[in-house]
Steps between C-alpha positions, in 0.01 A plus 500: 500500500655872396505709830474803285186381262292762319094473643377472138146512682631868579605570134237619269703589184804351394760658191739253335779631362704348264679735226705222269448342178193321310620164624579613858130666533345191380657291745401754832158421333465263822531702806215729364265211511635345880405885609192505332421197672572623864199719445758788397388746187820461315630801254818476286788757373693368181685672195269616280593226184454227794132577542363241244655218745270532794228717268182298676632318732187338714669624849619881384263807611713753302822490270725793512828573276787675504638664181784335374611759302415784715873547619553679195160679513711852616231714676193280437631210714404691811163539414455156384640387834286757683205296364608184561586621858124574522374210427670298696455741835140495460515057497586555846723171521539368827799219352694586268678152316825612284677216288772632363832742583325827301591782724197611456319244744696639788346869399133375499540325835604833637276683325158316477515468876437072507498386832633169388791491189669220419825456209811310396780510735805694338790549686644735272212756549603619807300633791235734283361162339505301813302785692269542233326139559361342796592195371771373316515101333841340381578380123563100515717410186374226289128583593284530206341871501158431560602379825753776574204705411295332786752499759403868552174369564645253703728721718169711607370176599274408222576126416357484129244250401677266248190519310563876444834460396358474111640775281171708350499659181138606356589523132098636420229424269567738175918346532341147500278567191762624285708192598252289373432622161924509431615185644367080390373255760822349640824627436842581762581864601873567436621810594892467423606859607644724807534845496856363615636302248730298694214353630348365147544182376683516135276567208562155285436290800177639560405404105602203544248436766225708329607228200482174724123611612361619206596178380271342787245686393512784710531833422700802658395854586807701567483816722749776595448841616511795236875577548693514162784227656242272624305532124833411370542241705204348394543553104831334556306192629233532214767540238535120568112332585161612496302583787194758555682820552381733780758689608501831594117456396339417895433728826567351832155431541477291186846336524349372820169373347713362216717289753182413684378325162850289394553132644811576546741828560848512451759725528764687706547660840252782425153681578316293279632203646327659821244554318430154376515366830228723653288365179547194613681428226720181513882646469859395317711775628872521404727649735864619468626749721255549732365237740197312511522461825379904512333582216354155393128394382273497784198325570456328202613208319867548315839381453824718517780422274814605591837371460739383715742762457680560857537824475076602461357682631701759461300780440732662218391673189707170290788360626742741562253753474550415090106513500514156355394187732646176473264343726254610282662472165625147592162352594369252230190460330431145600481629860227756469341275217483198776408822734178564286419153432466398838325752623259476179449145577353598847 
């Protein structure tokens, strides 16, 4: 039992924080939903582009955002934070939950006036973080993020309901109708890219499995967000095998409701591997550099290849920072085909 636990009975209005990217949102997605069930009306503060990943969540009262571009906003910024500021006074939040090292957690504590705060533990921050929190959780290493996520639930001594633990995303009606008028009856989601491309699998080994399943009988529809390295990623791949060709073409929304259709996802440490998994989405993820251990599916059927490369995770951008991978680069096809196929025959 925590000596120190927050009376949630006493706590009308909760604010999660959590100022990080799509992936990282998605995966806080849980905590909202443990406070929501505590009998707590649960608000959240997330970068602006975020928004679409907890966009109707069943457990959020209000979404707020943060500007991500509004550091170079000159004059405007302060009246765009004034606003903001408003809002977020006039919630009234008795606990304030922030889940990542933004500074700017440690200024709403102070100035929202929470009786109960609780963040990360950072020993770097010095005394101005640590006073601005009433409660302060450690980092574990090798804990996967929803659960790092939780412990700050935990350390106010709120002992989450494994049930709860499910990653939400609420891709909406008008995202799922598109979906189905683009997409056949039963094909695998592959989305190959990273915004990091140290991170992506090579482009002819990716053809080659579009190849071996088209030749099964089942087709591919290949995503990537509309960034002109991951479109050329893609072409590279398409220069070699067919494959229905959405990338660049989908919102978050409807990548979601696209994953939410495929029997089967695959692809690399990335949001829409997130994604996938809060579809429910049976999951082939590929990891290199960063560990599975962390940032792996969750709560849904998968396999993680990796390879046995002594050295990984290392959390480089390539090895020797040469933005290449050989943990990546080296794994073969057979091993994500055999990957799919299992999982397939499930």
């Amino acid at each position: 039992m925590v000596k120190d636990a927050v009376p949630l009975g006493e706590c009308g209005r909760a604010l999660v924080v959590k100022l990080r990217h799509h992936g990282d949102v998605l995966l806080a997605a849980p905590v909202l939903s443990v406070l929501k069930a505590k009998g707590l009306e649960v608000d959240a503060l997330v970068y602006d582009d975020t928004a679409p990943m907890l966009e109707g969540h069943p457990a959020l009262s209000q979404l707020h955002a943060v500007g991500r571009k509004w550091r170079s906003a000159g004059l405007s910024r302060l009246w765009q934070e004034r606003i903001l500021y408003g809002k977020l006074k006039a919630r009234s939040y008795s606990l304030l939950v922030h889940l990542s090292e933004q500074p700017r957690g440690a200024w709403l504590a102070r100035a929202l006036g929470a009786r109960y705060s609780v963040a990360p533990r950072m020993a770097d921050r010095g005394a101005f973080w640590a006073k601005s929190f009433t409660h302060l959780y450690p980092i574990a290493p090798r804990r996967h993020q929803v659960e790092v996520n939780l412990d700050a639930l935990r350390r106010i001594g709120v002992q989450p309901d494994p049930a709860l633990r499910k990653v939400v995303f609420n891709p909406g009606e008008d995202a799922a109708r598109r979906i189905a008028s683009l997409v056949p009856e039963r094909f695998v989601h592959l989305h190959p890219a990273s915004r990091w491309r140290f991170k992506c699998w090579p482009a002819e080994k990716n053809a080659e499995l579009v190849e071996r399943l088209a030749a099964e009988g089942l087709p591919v529809v290949i995503t990537a967000a509309p960034d002109p390295e991951e479109i050329a990623f893609v072409n590279e791949i398409l220069k070699k095998t067919k494959a229905v060709n959405l990338a660049g073409q989908l919102s978050i929304k409807e990548l979601g409701a696209l994953s939410a259709r495929a029997a089967l996802f695959v692809g690399v440490d990335s949001m829409p591997m997130h994604l996938a998994g809060a579809m429910g989405t049976p999951t082939v993820a590929l990891f290199g550099p960063s560990g599975e251990h962390e940032w792996g599916p969750w709560s849904v059927p998968h396999r993680v290849v990796r390879s046995d490369h002594s050295c990984r995770p290392c959390g480089l951008d390539g090895c020797g920072g040469g933005k290449v991978s050989e943990c990546l680069t080296f794994l073969p096809v057979d091993a994500v085909y055999a990957a799919v196929r299992e999982l397939l025959a499930k």
